[in-house]
N, C-alpha and C positions, 0 to 999 in steps of 0.2 A: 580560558574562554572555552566552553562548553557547545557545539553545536551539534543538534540532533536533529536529523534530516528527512526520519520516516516515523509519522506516530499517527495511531487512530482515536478519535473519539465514537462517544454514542450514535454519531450521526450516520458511522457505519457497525462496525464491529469492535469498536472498543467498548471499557465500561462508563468511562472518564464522559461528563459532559465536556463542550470546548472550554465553556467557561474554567470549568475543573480542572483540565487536561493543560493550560495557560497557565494556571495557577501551582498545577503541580511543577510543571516545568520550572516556574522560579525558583521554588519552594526545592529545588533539587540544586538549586546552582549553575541553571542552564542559561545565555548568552544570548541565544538562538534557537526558535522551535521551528520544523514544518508541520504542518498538518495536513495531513494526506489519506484521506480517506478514499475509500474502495468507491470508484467512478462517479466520486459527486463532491461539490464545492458546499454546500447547505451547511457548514459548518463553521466559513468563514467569516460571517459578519459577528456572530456572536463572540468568537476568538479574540477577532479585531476589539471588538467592543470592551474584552475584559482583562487587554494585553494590561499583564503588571510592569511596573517600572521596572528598569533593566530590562527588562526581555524582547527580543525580538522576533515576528514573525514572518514565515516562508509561508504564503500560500501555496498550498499544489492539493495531487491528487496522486492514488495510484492507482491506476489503471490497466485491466485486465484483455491480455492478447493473446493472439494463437501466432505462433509461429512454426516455420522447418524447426525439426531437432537437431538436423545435420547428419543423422541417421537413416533417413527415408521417411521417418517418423513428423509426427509433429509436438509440441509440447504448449503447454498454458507459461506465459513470461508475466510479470507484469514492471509495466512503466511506470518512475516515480516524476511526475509530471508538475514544472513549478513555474510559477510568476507566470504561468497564461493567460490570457482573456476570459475570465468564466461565461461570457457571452457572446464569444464566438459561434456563428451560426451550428458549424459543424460539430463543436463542441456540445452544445448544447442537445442538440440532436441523438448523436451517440451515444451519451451517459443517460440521456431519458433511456433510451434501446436497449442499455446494458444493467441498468435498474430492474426493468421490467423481464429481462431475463434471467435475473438471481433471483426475483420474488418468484418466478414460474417453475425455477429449479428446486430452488425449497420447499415449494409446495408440495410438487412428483416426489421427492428425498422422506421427507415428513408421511406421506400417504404410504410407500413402501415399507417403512415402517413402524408404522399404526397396521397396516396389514397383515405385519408379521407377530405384531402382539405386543409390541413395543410403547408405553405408554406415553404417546406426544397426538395432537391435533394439531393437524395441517393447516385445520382456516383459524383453529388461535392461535395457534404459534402468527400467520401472516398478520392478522387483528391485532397483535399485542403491540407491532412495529409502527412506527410511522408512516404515514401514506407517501408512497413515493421512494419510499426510502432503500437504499442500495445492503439489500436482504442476503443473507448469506449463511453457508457454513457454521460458523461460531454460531449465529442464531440456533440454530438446530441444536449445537453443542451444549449449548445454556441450558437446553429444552432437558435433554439428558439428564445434563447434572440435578436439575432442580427437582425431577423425577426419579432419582436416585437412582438410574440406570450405571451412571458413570460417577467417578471423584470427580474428575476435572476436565476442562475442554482439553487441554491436551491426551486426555487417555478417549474422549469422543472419539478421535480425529484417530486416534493409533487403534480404532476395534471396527469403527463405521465409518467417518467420513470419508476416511481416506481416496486419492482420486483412484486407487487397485480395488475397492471394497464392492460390494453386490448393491448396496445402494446410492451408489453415484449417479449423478445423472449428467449430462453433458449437456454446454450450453454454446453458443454461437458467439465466443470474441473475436474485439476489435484486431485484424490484423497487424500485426506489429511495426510495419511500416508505411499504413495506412498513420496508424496512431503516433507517431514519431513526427510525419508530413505534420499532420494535424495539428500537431501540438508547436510546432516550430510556425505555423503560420499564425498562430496566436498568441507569437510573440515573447514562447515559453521555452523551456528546455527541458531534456528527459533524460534520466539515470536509469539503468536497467538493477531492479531491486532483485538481491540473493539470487543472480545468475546462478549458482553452483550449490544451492542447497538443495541435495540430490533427497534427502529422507522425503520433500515433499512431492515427490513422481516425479513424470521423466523432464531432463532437462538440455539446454543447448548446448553444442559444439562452439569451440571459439571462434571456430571459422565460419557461425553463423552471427556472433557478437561483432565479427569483421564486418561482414554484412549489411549489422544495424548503423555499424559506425559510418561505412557509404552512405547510406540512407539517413545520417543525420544524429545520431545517435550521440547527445553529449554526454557522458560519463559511465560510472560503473560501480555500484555500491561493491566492496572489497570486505571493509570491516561491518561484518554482521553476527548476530547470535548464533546460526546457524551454519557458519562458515568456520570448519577447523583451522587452525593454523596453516595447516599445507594447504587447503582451499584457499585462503587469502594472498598465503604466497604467490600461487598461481595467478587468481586475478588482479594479485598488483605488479605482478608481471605484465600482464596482456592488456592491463589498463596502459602503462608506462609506454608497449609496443605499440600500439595503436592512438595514443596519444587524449587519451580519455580522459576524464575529470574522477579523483578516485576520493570516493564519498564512503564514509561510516556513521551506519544510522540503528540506534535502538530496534525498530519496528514494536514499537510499545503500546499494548492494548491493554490498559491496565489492569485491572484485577484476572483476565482469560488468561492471562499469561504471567509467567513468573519474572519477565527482562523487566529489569527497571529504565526509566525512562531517563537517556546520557548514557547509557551503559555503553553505546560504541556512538562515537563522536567524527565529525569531520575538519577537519582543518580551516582557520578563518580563508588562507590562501585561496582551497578547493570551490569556497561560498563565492569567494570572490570573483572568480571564473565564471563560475554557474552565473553567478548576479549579472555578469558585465555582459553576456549572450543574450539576454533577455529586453525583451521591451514590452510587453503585457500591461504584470500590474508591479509594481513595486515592494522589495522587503518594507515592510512596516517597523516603525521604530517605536518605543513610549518615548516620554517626555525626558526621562533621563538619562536614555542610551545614548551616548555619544559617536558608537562608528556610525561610516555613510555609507 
């Protein structure tokens, strides 16, 4: 049984439409998908609509916070946010807020460099996306490649995007334990995704993962792409100590990225935890999956 807990479609930053991204997941031998796109749910019905036999789906989300570093500091975390309400008031609210704060980011990112001589537009790189849609990063990266600036979004992200690079721009996320309340009152629970994947800038102290776990904080993705060996030790350690739900998830954006989708997996037990916290919306089944 194959279950992979963190994937994006086109609806954010992946390549994969949901439909696609559904369909690849069988098509790989997976059991269980979530789909969790960067601060919006707009991907859910079509998912639901084209769940293939066997497979089952996690609604969520993953959502972008500020938090202490634990250093004086503060760091970007994001929350992997599942079976909530997608129309919870407060809900619904914030992801409009934080939409419209990656499109505004993108734009400043993109004009910096168009400035600099760099062949991208700003208003069609925004044009090319959907309205509304939770705009980002990798957009910018594509923008790159396809302009023959870069080979790939991974080498974007390691020369410009980076969040150390000259054209970063900073944006105003949901506090981490704002977002954690939030999402517990919506009847959902939250995994803190690649805690300790340090290459992507600065990251938390455990003793501020302690923190979230006060604050509500159900689990702790452990096994990740970008998590070495000794990293995963570590956090299935501090998951085990603090009594955390220890979740493994691809984080699969299809063609941006080279991780195949199952590549790190989570345990049925681990689902079954997360599941049983929850009263939102419900894992979705097809017709011939037989767990409940």
């Amino acid at each position: 049984m194959v279950i992979d807990l963190h994937t994006h479609s086109s609806v954010s930053d992946g390549t994969d439409t949901p439909t696609e991204l559904v369909t690849t997941a069988a098509e790989a031998g997976l059991s269980v998908v979530a789909l969790t796109d960067h601060d919006t749910t707009a991907g859910w019905v079509e998912a639901a609509a084209a769940l293939p036999d066997g497979l089952s789906l996690v609604r969520g989300a993953e959502l972008s916070c500020e938090s202490p570093n634990g250093r004086g500091g503060t760091a970007t975390v994001h929350l992997l946010a599942y079976l909530f309400d997608p129309d919870a008031p407060a809900i619904v609210a914030e992801q409009s807020r934080l939409r419209a704060e990656r499109r505004t980011r993108l734009h400043k990112m993109a004009k910096r460099m168009a400035a600099d001589g760099y062949p991208v537009d700003a208003d069609e790189l925004l044009a090319s996306l959907p309205a509304d849609s939770p705009a980002g990063r990798p957009h910018l990266a594509m923008a790159l490649v396809k302009a023959g600036v870069v080979s790939s979004v991974d080498e974007a992200f390691a020369v410009f995007l980076n969040s150390r690079g000259r054209f970063m721009v900073s944006r105003r996320d949901t506090p981490v334990h704002t977002a954690i309340q939030m999402i517990a009152d919506a009847g959902g629970v939250t995994v803190l995704a690649h805690a300790f994947a340090h290459h992507r800038g600065p990251t938390v102290t455990a003793d501020v993962i302690k923190e979230m776990t006060a604050a509500g904080l159900t689990g702790l993705e452990v096994d990740h792409p970008d998590h070495d060996p000794a990293t995963r030790a570590e956090l299935a350690e501090l998951a085990e100590d603090l009594r955390l739900v220890r979740t493994g998830s691809s984080d699969y954006h299809g063609t941006n990225k080279t991780i195949r989708i199952g590549q790190e997996s989570t345990t049925p037990e681990a689902l079954d935890e997360l599941v049983s916290r929850t009263s939102g919306v419900p894992v979705l089944h097809s017709k011939v999956t037989s767990s409940g």
